[in-house]
C-alpha positions as CSV (number, residue, x, y, z in Angstrom):
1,X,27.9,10.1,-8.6
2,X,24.8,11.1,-6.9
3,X,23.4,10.1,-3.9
4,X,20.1,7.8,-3.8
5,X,18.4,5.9,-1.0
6,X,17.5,2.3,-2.3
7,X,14.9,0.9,-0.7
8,X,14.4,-2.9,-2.5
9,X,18.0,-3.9,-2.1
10,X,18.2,-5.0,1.2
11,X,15.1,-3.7,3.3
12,X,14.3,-5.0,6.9
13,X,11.1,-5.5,8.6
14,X,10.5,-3.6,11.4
15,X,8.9,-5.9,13.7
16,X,5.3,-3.5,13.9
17,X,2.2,-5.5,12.6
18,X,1.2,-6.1,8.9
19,X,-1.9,-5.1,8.2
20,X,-4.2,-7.2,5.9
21,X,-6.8,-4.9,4.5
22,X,-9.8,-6.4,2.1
23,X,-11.3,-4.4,-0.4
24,X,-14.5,-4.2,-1.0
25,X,-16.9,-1.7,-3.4
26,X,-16.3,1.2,-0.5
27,X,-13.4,3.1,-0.5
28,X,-10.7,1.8,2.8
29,X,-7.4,2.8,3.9
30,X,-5.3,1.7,6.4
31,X,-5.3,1.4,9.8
32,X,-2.5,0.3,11.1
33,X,-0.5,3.1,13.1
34,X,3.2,2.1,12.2
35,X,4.7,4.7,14.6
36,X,8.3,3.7,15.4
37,X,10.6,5.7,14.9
38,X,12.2,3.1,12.3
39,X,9.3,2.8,9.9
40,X,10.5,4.6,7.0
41,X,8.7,2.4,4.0
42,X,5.4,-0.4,3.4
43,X,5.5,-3.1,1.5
44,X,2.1,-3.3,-0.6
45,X,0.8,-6.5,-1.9
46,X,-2.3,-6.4,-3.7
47,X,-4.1,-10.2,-4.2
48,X,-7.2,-11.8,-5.3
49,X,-8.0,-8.8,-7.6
50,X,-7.3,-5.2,-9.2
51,X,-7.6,-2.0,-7.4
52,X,-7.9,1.5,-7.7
53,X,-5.6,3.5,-5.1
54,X,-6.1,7.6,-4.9
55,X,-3.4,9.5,-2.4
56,X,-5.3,13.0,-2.9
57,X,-8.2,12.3,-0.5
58,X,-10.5,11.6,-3.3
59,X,-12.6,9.0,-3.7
60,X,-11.1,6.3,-6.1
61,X,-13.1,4.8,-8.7
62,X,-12.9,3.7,-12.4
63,X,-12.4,7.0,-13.4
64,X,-9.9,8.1,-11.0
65,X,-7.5,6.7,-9.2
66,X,-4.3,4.8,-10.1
67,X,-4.9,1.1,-11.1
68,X,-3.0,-1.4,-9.3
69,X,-3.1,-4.8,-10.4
70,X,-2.5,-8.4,-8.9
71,X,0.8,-9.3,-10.8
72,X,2.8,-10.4,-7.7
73,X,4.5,-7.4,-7.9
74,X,5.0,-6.0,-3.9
75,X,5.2,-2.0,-4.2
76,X,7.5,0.1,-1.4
77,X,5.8,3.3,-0.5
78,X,6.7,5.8,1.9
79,X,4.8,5.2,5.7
80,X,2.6,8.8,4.5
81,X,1.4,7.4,1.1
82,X,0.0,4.4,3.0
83,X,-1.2,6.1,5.4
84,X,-3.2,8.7,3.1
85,X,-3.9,5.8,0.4
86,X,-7.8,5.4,-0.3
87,X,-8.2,2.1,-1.8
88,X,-11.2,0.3,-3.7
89,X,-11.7,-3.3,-5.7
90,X,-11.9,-2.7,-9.7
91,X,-14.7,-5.1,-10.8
92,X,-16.5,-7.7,-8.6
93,X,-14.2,-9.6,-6.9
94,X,-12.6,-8.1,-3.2
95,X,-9.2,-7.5,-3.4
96,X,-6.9,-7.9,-0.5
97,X,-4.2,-5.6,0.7
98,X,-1.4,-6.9,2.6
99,X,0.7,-3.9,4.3
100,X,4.5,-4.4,6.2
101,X,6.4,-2.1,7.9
102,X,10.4,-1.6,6.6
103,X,13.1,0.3,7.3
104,X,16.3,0.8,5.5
């Protein structure tokens, strides 16, 4: 059997902030420092409309970027990917990002 580290099966909030972060037609990341010790994952929640997400440090657009949409779907990343995580709205509409701190 190999080892694995689940993170969706029975995460815990840390107690640091959230972070609600609206999208717009310039690029934004996160602010939020997160820096316990504890902190290991984010829950992302995209709402109100599509974005585009780039981890690289380039700008995300139409053309570049990773899509993620407003299913209802909540995403776990790792505290780094959020923290480097440019983010912009795909069509009209702002978007809203809303960011919590978990730990395993």
């Amino acid at each position: 059997m190999h080892n694995s580290l689940i993170v969706n099966l029975y995460p815990k909030p840390t107690g640091e902030a959230d972070q609600r972060l609206t999208v717009s037609d310039t690029p934004v990341q996160l602010t939020e420092n997160w820096s316990a010790a504890s902190t290991k994952y984010i829950l992302i929640d995209v709402q109100a409309a599509d974005v585009y997400v780039t981890f690289d440090g380039s700008v995300p657009s139409t053309t570049n970027g990773h899509l993620f949409k407003t299913t209802g779907q909540p995403f776990f990343w790792s505290k780094e990917a959020a923290r480097v995580a440019m983010f912009i709205r795909s069509g009209a509409t702002d978007a809203f990002v809303m960011a919590t701190p978990f730990t395993v």
